[in-house]
Structure formats: structure tokens, C-alpha cells
C-alpha positions in Angstrom: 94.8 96.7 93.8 97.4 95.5 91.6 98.1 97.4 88.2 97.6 95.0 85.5 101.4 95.1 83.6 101.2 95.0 79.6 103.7 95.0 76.7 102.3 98.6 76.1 102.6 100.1 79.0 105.8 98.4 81.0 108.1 101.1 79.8 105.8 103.8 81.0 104.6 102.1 84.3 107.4 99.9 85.5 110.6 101.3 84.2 110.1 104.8 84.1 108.7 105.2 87.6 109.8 107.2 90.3 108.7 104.4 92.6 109.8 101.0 93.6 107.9 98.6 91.2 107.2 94.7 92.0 106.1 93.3 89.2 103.8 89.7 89.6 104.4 87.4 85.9 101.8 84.8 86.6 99.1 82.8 84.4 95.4 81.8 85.0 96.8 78.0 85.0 99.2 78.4 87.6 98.8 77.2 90.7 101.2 78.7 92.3 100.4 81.6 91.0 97.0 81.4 92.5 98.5 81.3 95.9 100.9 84.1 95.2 97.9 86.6 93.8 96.0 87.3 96.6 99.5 88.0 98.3 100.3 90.4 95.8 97.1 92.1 96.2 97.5 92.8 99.9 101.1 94.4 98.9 99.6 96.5 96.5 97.2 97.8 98.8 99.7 98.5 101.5 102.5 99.8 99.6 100.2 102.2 97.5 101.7 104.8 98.5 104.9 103.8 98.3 105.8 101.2 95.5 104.1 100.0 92.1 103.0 97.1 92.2 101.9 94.8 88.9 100.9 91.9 87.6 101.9 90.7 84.2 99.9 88.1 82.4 102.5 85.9 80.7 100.3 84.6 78.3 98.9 88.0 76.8 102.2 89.7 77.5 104.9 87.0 77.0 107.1 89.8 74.9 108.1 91.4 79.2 108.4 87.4 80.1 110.7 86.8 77.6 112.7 90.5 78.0 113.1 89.4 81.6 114.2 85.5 81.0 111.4 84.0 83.1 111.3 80.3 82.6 108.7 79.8 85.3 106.0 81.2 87.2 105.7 82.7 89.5 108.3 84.9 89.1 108.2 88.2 90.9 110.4 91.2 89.6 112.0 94.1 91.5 112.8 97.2 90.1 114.4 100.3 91.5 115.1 103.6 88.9 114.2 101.7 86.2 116.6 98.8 86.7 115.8 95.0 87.6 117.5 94.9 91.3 116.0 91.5 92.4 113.8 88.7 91.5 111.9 85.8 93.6 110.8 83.0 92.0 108.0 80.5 93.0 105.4 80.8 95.7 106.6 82.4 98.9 105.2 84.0 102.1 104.3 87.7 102.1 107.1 88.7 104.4 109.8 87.6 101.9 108.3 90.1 99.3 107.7 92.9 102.1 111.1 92.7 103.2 112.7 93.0 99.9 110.1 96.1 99.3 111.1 97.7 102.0 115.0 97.0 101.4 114.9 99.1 98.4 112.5 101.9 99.7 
């Protein structure tokens, strides 16, 4: 399952992991978003091991969305040692994300 992301606990969770972290900004009204979740939630339970992955709610936590400059949602974030290495934005199909997981594993 996918961590849930929050202004309190990005820092400790997302940018100060050891780990690869994908992190999900999404919104309940977003349909897109709706087709991306489920998506993200198969990642999550594949890469467990391997990468974080999170979902930030951009309207309880728009303080990471506005950090990060996302204008629209979905946008999924990539982060490697802390940094922001890639970004995806809009609905797309599971191998997209898998494939730029596994590029920075």
C-alpha cells in the first residue's frame, strides 16, 4: 500500500530516504487521478522492498504541491538521494512508471 505523503512528514519520508521514492500528488476530484491510483497501488506493493512509494493529497498538503510547482494532477515525482530526478505528469500506463523506477534503482 501506498504511504500517504504529508507536509509533516515529506522531509522525513521522501527526502531523507535511503530508497527511491515515487511520490503520487492527486485529489479525490480527479479523474485522472482515479485511474492513476490503483496503478500506484500495485507499484507500491511490488516495489516494497525496493522504493517508497506515496501519495500526496494536494488539497490537505498543497504546501509539497506548491514546493514542487505542480500545476496539474496527476503529477508523479521521482526522487533519488533526496533530489527530484524526474517527473510524469498526467495519467499513464504502469510500465511508464516501472520503467523509470527501475532506471534509478
Amino acid at each position: 500500500m501506498a504511504l500517504e505523503i504529508t507536509t509533516n512528514n515529506f522531509q522525513s519520508e521522501v527526502l531523507d530516504s535511503k530508497k527511491v521514492a515515487l511520490v503520487d500528488f492527486w485529489a479525490e476530484w480527479c479523474g485522472p487521478c482515479r485511474m492513476v491510483g490503483p496503478i500506484v497501488e500495485e507499484i507500491a506493493g511490488e516495489y516494497k522492498d525496493k522504493a517508497l512509494v506515496g501519495k500526496c493529497n494536494v488539497d490537505d498538503h498543497g504546501e509539497v504541491a506548491a514546493q514542487y510547482g505542480i500545476r496539474s494532477i496527476p503529477t508523479l515525482l521521482f526522487f533519488k538521494d533526496g533530489e527530484l530526478v524526474d517527473r510524469v505528469v498526467g495519467a499513464v500506463p504502469k510500465n511508464v512508471l516501472a520503467d523509470k523506477l527501475n532506471s534509478l534503482l
